[in-house]
C-alpha positions as CSV (number, residue, x, y, z in Angstrom):
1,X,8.6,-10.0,5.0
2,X,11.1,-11.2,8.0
3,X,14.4,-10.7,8.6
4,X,16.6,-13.6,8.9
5,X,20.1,-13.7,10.4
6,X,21.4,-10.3,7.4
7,X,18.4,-11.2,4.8
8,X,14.9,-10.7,4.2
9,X,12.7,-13.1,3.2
10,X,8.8,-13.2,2.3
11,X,6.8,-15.2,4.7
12,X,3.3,-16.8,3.6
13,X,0.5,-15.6,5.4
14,X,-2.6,-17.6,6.4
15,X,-5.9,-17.3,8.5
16,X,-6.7,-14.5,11.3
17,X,-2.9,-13.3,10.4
18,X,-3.3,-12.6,6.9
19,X,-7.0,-11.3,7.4
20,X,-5.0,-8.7,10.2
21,X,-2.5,-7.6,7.2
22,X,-5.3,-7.0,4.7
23,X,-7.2,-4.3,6.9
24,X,-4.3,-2.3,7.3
25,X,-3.3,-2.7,4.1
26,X,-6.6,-1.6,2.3
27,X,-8.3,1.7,3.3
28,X,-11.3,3.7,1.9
29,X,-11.0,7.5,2.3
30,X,-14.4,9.4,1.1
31,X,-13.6,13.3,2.2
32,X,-10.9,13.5,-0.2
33,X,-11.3,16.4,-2.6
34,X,-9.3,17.7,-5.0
35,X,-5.8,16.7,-6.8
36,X,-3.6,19.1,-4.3
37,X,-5.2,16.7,-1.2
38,X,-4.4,13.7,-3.0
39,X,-1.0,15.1,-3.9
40,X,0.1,15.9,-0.6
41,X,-1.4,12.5,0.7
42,X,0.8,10.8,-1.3
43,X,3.8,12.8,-0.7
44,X,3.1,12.2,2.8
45,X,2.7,8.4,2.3
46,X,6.2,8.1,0.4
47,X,8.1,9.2,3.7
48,X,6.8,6.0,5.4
49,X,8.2,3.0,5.5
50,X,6.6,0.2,5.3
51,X,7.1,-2.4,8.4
52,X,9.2,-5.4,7.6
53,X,6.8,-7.5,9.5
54,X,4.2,-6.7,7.1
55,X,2.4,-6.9,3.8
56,X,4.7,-4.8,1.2
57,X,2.1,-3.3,-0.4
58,X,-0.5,0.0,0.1
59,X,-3.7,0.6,-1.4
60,X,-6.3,3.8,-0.7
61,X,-9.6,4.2,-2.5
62,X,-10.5,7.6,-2.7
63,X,-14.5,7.3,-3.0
64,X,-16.3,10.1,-5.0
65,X,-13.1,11.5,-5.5
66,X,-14.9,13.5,-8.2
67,X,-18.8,13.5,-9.9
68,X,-19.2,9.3,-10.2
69,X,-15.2,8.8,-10.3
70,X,-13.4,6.9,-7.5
71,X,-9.3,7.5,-7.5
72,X,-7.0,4.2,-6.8
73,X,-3.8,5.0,-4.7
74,X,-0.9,2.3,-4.7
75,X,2.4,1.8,-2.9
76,X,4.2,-0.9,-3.4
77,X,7.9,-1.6,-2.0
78,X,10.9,-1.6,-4.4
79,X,11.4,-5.1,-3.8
80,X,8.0,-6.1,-5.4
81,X,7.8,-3.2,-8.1
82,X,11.1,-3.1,-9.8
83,X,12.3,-4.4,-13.0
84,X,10.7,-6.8,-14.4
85,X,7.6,-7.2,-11.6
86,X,6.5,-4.1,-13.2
87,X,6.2,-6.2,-16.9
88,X,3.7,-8.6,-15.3
């Protein structure tokens, strides 16, 4: 997303840049344990914002979160997840 003149807009990515984006935007945690770790992860998560230069979107898999189960966290900006984005 940039910011033009008082608006936002979403800008396509493409290449090295998007490939840059995608790294930061996925991440693969393996020594978290527990639902009160994961709670206060994402508690801590909500308080950041996410950079309007960026990809609008979070995601964390928590590996071996417990016996053979793997955990899928996911933020997502208001801009992409409200209303009807969330019928898709």
């Amino acid at each position: 997303m940039v910011k033009v003149l008082d608006g936002y807009f979403f800008k396509e990515l493409q290449g090295e840049e998007l490939k840059k984006q995608l790294d930061q935007a996925v991440t693969v945690i393996s020594d978290m344990k527990g639902l009160d770790e994961v709670s206060a992860f994402m508690n801590e998560q909500q308080n950041i914002c996410m950079p309007e230069d960026g990809l609008q979107w979070r995601v964390w898999i928590v590996e071996n979160f417990r016996d053979n189960e793997s955990l899928l966290i996911c933020k997502v900006h208001h801009v992409i997840g409200d209303g009807m984005a969330l019928a898709i």
